[in-house]
C-alpha positions as CSV (number, residue, x, y, z in Angstrom):
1,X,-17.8,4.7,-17.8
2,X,-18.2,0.8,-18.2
3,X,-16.3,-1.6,-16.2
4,X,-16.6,-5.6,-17.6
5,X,-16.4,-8.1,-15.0
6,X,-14.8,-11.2,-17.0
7,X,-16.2,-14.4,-15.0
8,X,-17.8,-17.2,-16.8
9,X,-20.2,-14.7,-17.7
10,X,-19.3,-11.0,-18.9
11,X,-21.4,-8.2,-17.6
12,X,-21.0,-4.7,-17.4
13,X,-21.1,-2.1,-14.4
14,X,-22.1,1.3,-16.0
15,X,-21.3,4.2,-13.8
16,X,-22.8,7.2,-15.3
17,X,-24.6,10.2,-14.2
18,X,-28.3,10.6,-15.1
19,X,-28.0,6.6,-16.3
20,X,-31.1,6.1,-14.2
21,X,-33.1,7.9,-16.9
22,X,-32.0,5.5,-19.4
23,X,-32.0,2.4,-17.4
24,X,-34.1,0.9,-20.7
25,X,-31.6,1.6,-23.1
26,X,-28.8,-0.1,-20.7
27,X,-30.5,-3.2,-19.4
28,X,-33.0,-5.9,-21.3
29,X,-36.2,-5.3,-19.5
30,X,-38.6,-5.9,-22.1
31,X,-40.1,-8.3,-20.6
32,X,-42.1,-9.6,-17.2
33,X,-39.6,-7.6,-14.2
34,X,-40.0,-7.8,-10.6
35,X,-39.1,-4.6,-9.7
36,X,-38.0,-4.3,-5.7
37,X,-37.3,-1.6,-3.4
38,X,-38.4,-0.6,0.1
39,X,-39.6,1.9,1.5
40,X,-36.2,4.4,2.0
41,X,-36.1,4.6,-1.3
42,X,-37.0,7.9,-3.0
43,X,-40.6,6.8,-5.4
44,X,-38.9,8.0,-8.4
45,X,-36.2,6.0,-8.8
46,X,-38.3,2.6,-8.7
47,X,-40.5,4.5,-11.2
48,X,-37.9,5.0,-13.5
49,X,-37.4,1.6,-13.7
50,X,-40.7,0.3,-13.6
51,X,-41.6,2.7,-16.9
52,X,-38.9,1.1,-18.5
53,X,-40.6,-2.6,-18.2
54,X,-42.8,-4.2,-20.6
55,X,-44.6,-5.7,-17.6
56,X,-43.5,-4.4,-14.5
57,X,-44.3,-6.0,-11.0
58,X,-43.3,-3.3,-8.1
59,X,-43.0,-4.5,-4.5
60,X,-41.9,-2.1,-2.0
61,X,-40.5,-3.8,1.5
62,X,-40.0,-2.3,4.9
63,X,-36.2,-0.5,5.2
64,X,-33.8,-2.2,6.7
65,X,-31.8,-5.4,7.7
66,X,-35.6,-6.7,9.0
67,X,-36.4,-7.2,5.8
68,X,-33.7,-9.3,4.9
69,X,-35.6,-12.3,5.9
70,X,-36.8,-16.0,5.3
71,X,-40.1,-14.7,5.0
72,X,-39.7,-11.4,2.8
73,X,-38.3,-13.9,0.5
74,X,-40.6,-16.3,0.6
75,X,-43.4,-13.4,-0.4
76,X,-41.5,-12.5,-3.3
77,X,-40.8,-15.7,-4.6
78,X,-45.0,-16.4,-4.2
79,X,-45.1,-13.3,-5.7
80,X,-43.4,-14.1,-8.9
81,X,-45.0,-17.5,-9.0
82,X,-48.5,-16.2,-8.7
83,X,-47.7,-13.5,-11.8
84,X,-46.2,-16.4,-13.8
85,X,-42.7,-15.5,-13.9
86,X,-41.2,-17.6,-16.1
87,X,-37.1,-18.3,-16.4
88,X,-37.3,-16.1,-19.4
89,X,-37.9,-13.0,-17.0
90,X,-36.3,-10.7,-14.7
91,X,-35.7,-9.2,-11.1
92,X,-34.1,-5.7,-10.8
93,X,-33.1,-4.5,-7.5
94,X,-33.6,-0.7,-6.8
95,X,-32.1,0.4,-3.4
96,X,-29.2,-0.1,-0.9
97,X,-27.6,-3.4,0.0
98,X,-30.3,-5.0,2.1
99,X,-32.8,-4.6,-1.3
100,X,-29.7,-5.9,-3.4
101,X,-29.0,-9.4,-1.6
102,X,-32.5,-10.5,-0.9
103,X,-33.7,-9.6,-4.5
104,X,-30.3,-11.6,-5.6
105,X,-31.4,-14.6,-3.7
106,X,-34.7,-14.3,-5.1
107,X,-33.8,-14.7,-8.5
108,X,-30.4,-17.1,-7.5
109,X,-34.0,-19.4,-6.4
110,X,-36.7,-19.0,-8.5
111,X,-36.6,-21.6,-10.9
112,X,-33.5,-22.0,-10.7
113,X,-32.0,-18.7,-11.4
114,X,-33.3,-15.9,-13.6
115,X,-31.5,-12.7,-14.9
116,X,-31.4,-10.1,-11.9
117,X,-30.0,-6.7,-12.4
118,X,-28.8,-4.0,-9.9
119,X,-29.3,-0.1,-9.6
120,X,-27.6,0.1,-6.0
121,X,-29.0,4.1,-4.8
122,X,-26.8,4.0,-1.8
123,X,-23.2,4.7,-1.8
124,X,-22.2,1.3,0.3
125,X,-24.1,-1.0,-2.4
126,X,-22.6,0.9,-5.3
127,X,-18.9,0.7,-4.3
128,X,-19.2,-2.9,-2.1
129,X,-22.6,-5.2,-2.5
130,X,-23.8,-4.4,-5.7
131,X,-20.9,-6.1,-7.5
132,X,-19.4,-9.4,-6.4
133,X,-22.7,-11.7,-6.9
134,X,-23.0,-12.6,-2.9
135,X,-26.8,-12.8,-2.1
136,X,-28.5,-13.8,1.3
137,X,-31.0,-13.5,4.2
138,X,-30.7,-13.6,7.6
139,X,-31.4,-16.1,10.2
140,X,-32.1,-16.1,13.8
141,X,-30.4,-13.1,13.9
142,X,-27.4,-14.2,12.0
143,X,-26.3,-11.9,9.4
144,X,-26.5,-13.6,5.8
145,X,-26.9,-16.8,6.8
146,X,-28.9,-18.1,4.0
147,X,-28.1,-17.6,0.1
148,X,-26.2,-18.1,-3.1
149,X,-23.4,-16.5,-5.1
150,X,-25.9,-15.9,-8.3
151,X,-23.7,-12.8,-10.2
152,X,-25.7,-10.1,-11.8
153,X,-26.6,-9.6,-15.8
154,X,-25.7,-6.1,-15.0
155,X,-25.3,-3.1,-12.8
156,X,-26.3,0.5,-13.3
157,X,-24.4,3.0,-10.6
158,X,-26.1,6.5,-11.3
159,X,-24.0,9.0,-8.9
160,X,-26.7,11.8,-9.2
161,X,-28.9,9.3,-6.9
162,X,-26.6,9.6,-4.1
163,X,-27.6,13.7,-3.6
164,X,-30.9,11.9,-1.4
165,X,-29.0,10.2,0.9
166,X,-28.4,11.4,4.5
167,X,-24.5,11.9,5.4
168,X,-24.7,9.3,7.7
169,X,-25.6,6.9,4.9
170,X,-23.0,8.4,2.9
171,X,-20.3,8.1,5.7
172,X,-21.6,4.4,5.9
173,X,-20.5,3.9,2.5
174,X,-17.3,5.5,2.9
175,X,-16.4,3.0,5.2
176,X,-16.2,0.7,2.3
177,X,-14.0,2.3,0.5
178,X,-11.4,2.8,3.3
179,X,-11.4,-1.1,3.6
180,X,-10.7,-1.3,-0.1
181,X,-8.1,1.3,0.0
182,X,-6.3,0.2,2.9
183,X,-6.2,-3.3,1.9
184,X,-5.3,-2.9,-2.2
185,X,-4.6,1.0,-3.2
186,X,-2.4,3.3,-1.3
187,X,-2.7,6.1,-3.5
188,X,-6.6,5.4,-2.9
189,X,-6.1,5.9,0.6
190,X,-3.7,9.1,0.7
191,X,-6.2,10.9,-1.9
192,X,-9.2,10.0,1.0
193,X,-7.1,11.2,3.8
194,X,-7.4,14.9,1.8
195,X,-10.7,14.7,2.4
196,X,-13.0,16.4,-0.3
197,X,-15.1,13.0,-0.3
198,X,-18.4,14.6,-2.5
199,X,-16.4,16.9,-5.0
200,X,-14.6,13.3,-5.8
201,X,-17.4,10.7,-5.9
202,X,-17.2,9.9,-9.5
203,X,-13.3,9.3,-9.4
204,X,-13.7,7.4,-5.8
205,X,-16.6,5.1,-7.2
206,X,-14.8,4.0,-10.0
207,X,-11.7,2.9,-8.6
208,X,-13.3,0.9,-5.8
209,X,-15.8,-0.6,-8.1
210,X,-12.9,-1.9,-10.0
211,X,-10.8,-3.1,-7.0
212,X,-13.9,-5.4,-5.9
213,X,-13.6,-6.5,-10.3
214,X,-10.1,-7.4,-10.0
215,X,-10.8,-9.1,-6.6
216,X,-14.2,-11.1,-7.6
217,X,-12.5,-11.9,-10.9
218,X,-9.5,-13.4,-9.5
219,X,-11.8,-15.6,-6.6
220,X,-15.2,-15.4,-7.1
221,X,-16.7,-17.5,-4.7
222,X,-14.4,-16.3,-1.9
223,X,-11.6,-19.7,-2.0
224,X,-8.9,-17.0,-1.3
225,X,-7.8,-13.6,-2.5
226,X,-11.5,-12.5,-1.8
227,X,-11.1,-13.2,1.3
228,X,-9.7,-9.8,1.8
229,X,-12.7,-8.0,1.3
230,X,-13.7,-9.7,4.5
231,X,-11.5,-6.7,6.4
232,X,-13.3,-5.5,8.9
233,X,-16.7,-7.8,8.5
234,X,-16.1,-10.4,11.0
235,X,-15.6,-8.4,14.0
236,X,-18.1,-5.7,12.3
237,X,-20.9,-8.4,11.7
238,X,-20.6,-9.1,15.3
239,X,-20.9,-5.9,16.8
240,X,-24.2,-5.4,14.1
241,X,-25.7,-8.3,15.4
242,X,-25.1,-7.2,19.1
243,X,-26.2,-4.1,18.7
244,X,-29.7,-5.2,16.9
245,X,-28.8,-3.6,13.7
246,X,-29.4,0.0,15.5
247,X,-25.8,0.8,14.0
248,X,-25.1,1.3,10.1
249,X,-23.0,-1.7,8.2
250,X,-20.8,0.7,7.3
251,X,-20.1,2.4,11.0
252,X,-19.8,-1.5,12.3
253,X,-16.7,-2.5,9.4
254,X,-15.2,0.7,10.7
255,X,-15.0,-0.2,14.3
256,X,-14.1,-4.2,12.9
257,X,-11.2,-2.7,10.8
258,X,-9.4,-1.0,14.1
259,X,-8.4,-4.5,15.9
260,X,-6.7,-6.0,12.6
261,X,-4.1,-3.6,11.7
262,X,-0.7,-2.4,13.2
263,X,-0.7,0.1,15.8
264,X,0.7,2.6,12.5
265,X,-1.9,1.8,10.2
266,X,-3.9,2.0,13.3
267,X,-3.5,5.7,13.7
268,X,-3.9,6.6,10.3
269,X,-7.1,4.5,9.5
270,X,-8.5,6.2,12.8
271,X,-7.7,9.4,11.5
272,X,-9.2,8.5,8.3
273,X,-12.4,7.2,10.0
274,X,-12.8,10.2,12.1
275,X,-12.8,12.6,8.6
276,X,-14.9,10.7,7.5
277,X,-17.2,11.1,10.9
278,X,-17.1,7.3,11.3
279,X,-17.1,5.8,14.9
280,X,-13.7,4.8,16.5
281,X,-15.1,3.3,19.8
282,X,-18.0,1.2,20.6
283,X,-20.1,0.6,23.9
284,X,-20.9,-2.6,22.6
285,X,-19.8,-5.5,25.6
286,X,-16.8,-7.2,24.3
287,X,-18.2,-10.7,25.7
288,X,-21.0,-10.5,23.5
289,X,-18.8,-9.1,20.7
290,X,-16.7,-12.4,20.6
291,X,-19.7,-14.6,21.1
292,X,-20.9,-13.6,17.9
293,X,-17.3,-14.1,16.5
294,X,-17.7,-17.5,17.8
295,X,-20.5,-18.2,15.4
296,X,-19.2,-16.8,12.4
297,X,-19.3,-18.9,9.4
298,X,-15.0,-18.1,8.9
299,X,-14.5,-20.1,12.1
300,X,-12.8,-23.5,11.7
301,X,-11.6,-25.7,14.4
302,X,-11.9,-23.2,17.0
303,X,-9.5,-20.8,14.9
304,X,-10.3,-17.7,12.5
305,X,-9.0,-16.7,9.5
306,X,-8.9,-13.2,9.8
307,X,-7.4,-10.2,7.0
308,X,-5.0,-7.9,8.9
309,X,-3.3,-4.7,7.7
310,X,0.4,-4.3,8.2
311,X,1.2,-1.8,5.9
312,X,-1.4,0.6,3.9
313,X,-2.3,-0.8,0.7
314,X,-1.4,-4.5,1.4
315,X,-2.9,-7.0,3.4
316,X,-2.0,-10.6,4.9
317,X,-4.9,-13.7,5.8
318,X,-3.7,-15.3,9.2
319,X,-5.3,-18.0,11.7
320,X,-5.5,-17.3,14.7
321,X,-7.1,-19.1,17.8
322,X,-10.3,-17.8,18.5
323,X,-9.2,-16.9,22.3
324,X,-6.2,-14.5,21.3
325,X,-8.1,-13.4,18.5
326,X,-11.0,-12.1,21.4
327,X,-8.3,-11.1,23.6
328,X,-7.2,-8.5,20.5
329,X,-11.1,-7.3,19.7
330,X,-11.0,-6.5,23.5
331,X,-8.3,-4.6,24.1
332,X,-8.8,-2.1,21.1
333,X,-12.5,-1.6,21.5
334,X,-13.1,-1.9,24.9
């Protein structure tokens, strides 16, 4: 399957099984590519791409959101300069979402912007980060801080990659897709609530790809119907941040989801969550929860502009006042 994203600049997402054995055929990388992963990454899959390149540079980084960094980025940018990377070339990301936005920023920077492709190997990158064109770093411990919208020349989502990951991975990525179906596709959401989540990976892939396409296309650089694929993010990038990264993106946008809905949706996006062995409750302190709120970059005037979920499969932006808004996040995850 190939899904066109129509912004100023077409590109394709190919979801197909076994693409990564092909990658060549699918992407332009005859010519000088830097090729990054890190080190959670099965070897092979880098390889494939790395065979594919007329001259291939492969840097492997350290798993994880610590290598989402000023400095990380700053070694592959030297890198690229020192191997005479020109703005003819290429950078191909091979791994989950922390690989995908700081090799984004990387080529968003270098010289101005060079092509940068994504093979996403996680399940949360393919359905969420890999398409959209947000890239960033962190910065004293505040989650994306730094970076660029700088959209892809293309994306390769090979399914067969996803048989390596760990089910907590997998369940992190699952989180994902709830957001996107309780925000934009009902039927989405009642066939996840049957459960069955592996046997229908193909099918649940491609319809959440192409809700984030229809989103990004409409607002891509987040001015206001993107906006809702915040759901969840504000309160869940707080409660990563408090809790040092120790819990999973995906396990922290399902406990951010649970404060802005109704009490119906409530029950049934629990329910959802819990199928889906995705955390409910959190012993992260409140207080520290709404401190890093506080310093979110969606806060304006002491208020928030927060997505909230009345009714499965549509969604509303409100303001609030920051203090209300904490006295909500409280209450439900306390």
């Amino acid at each position: 399957m190939v899904i066109e994203v129509k912004l100023r600049e077409k590109y394709d997402i190919v979801i197909e099984r076994s693409a990564l054995s092909r990658i060549g055929e699918i992407v332009n990388l005859d010519r000088k590519v830097l090729v990054v992963t890190d080190s959670g990454v099965p070897k092979e899959y880098a390889a494939a791409v790395v065979s594919a390149c007329k001259t291939p540079v492969l840097v492997t980084v350290e798993m994880g959101e610590g290598s989402k960094s000023i400095e990380t980025y700053t070694h592959l940018l030297s890198l690229m300069l020192e191997n005479g990377f020109t703005r003819g070339d290429a950078v191909v990301a091979v791994g989950g979402g922390v690989v995908g936005d700081l090799s984004g920023f990387v080529a968003a920077s270098y010289m101005r912007g060079v092509d940068f492709y994504n093979v996403p190997t996680t399940l949360l990158s393919q359905v969420d980060s890999s398409v959209g064109g947000k890239t960033a770093v962190n910065l004293s411990g505040i989650k994306n801080c730094v970076g660029a919208f700088w959209q892809p020349k293309g994306v390769v989502i090979d399914p067969t990659v996803l048989k390596t990951l760990s089910p907590r991975q997998f369940n992190s990525g699952m989180a994902e897709v709830i957001k996107m179906a309780a925000t934009l596709d009902k039927e989405l959401f009642e066939m996840l609530e049957g459960g069955n989540f592996y046997e229908n990976i193909d099918e649940i892939i491609a319809r959440a790809v192409d809700i984030k396409r229809r989103v990004v296309e409409a607002d891509e650089r987040e001015g206001g119907l993107r906006r809702v694929l915040n759901f969840g993010h504000t309160v869940g990038h707080a409660i990563e941040s408090e809790k040092n990264m120790t819990l999973y993106h995906g396990e922290c946008v399902a406990l951010g989801m649970l404060p802005m809905c109704s009490d119906e949706v409530r029950g049934r996006l629990a329910s959802l969550l819990e199928l889906a062995n995705l955390p409910t409750k959190t012993d992260c302190d409140p207080d520290k929860i709404v401190f890093g709120i506080a310093h979110d970059k969606k806060l304006y005037d002491d208020k928030i502009k927060t997505v909230y979920v009345n009714e499965i499969g549509t969604f509303e932006i409100r303001e609030e006042k920051l203090s209300d808004f904490s006295n909500k996040v409280r209450e439900v995850l306390s």
